[in-house]
C-alpha positions, 0 to 999 in steps of 0.5 A: 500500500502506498501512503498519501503525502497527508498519512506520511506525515501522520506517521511521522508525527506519530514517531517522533512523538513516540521516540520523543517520550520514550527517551525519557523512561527506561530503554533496554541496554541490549536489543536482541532481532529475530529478523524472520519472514524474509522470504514469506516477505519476498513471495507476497511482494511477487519476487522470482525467487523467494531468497531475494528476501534475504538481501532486502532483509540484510539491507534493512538492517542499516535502518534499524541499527540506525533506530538503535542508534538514535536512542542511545541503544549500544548493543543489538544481537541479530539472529542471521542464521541458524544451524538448523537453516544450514542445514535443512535448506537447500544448498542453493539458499543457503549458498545465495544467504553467505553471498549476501552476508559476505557483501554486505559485511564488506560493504557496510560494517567492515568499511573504516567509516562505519560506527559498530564494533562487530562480534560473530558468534556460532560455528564458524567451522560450519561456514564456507572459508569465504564467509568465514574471511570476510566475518573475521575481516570484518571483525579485525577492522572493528575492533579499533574502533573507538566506540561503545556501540557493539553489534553481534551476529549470531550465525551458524548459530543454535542455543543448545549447541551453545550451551553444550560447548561451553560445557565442553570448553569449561571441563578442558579448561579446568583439565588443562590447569590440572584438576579434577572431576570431582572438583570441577562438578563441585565448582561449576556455577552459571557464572562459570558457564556462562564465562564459556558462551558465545557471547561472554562479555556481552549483557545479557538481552533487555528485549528480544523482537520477533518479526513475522508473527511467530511465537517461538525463540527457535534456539536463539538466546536459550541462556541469555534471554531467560529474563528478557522481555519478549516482543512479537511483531506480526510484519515480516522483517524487510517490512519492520517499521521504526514504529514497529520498534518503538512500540516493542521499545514501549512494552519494554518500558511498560514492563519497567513499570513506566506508563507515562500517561501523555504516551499516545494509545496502542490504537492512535499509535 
C-alpha cells in the first residue's frame, strides 16, 4: 500500500512523538532481532525467487541499527542464521544467504567509516572459508574502533549447541590447569558457564523482537534471554517499521513499570 503525502506525515508525527517520550523512561541496554519472514516477505511482494528476501532483509538492517542508534541503544544481537537453516535448506539458499552476508559485511560494517564494533558468534567451522574471511575481516577492522556501540551476529548459530560447548570448553579448561572431576562438578556455577558462551562479555538481552508473527525463540538466546522481555511483531522483517520498534521499545518500558500517561494509545499509535 502506498501512503498519501497527508498519512506520511501522520506517521511521522506519530514517531517522533513516540521516540520523543520514550527517551525519557527506561530503554533496554541490549536489543536482541529475530529478523524472520524474509522470504514469506519476498513471495507476497511477487519476487522470482523467494531468497531475494534475504538481501532486502540484510539491507534493512542499516535502518534499524540506525533506530538503535538514535536512542542511545549500544548493543543489538541479530539472529542471521541458524544451524538448523544450514542445514535443512537447500544448498542453493543457503549458498545465495553467505553471498549476501559476505557483501554486505564488506560493504557496510567492515568499511573504516562505519560506527559498530562487530562480534560473530556460532560455528564458524560450519561456514564456507569465504564467509568465514570476510566475518573475521570484518571483525579485525572493528575492533579499533573507538566506540561503545557493539553489534553481534549470531550465525551458524543454535542455543543448545551453545550451551553444550561451553560445557565442553569449561571441563578442558579446568583439565588443562590440572584438576579434577570431582572438583570441577563441585565448582561449576552459571557464572562459570556462562564465562564459556558465545557471547561472554556481552549483557545479557533487555528485549528480544520477533518479526513475522511467530511465537517461538527457535534456539536463539536459550541462556541469555531467560529474563528478557519478549516482543512479537506480526510484519515480516524487510517490512519492520521504526514504529514497529518503538512500540516493542514501549512494552519494554511498560514492563519497567513506566506508563507515562501523555504516551499516545496502542490504537492512535
Amino acid at each position: 500500500m502506498t501512503l498519501t503525502a497527508p498519512l506520511v506525515a501522520l506517521r511521522t508525527r506519530r514517531v517522533d512523538h513516540l521516540r520523543h517520550r520514550l527517551a525519557k523512561g527506561p530503554l533496554p541496554a541490549h536489543i536482541a532481532l529475530i529478523m524472520d519472514g524474509n522470504r514469506r516477505w519476498a513471495r507476497k511482494h511477487g519476487l522470482a525467487n523467494p531468497s531475494l528476501g534475504h538481501r532486502i532483509g540484510a539491507e534493512h538492517l542499516d535502518h534499524v541499527l540506525g533506530w538503535c542508534s538514535s536512542l542511545g541503544i549500544e548493543h543489538v544481537t541479530v539472529y542471521v542464521c541458524s544451524t538448523e537453516n544450514l542445514q535443512r535448506r537447500s544448498a542453493a539458499e543457503v549458498g545465495y544467504l553467505m553471498q549476501v552476508i559476505e557483501q554486505i559485511v564488506a560493504d557496510r560494517l567492515a568499511r573504516p567509516d562505519a560506527s559498530w564494533k562487530l562480534h560473530v558468534a556460532g560455528r564458524l567451522d560450519a561456514l564456507p572459508a569465504s564467509t568465514v574471511a570476510a566475518l573475521r575481516e570484518a571483525v579485525a577492522a572493528s575492533s579499533a574502533r573507538n566506540t561503545d556501540a557493539h553489534l553481534t551476529l549470531a550465525i551458524g548459530y543454535g542455543g543448545r549447541q551453545e550451551v553444550v560447548e561451553a560445557v565442553r570448553s569449561l571441563i578442558r579448561s579446568h583439565a588443562k590447569d590440572g584438576g579434577t572431576l570431582g572438583a570441577l562438578a563441585g565448582s561449576i556455577s552459571q557464572d562459570s558457564i556462562a564465562a564459556h558462551l558465545y557471547t561472554a562479555g556481552s549483557p545479557e538481552p533487555d528485549l528480544i523482537i520477533r518479526t513475522s508473527g511467530e511465537r517461538r525463540m527457535s534456539n536463539f538466546l536459550l541462556w541469555q534471554g531467560v529474563y528478557s522481555e519478549l516482543y512479537i511483531c506480526k510484519a515480516f522483517w524487510p517490512a519492520f517499521r521504526e514504529l514497529d520498534f518503538l512500540r516493542a521499545i514501549r512494552r519494554y518500558a511498560a514492563s519497567k513499570g513506566y506508563t507515562a500517561r501523555s504516551w499516545p494509545s496502542s490504537a492512535g499509535s
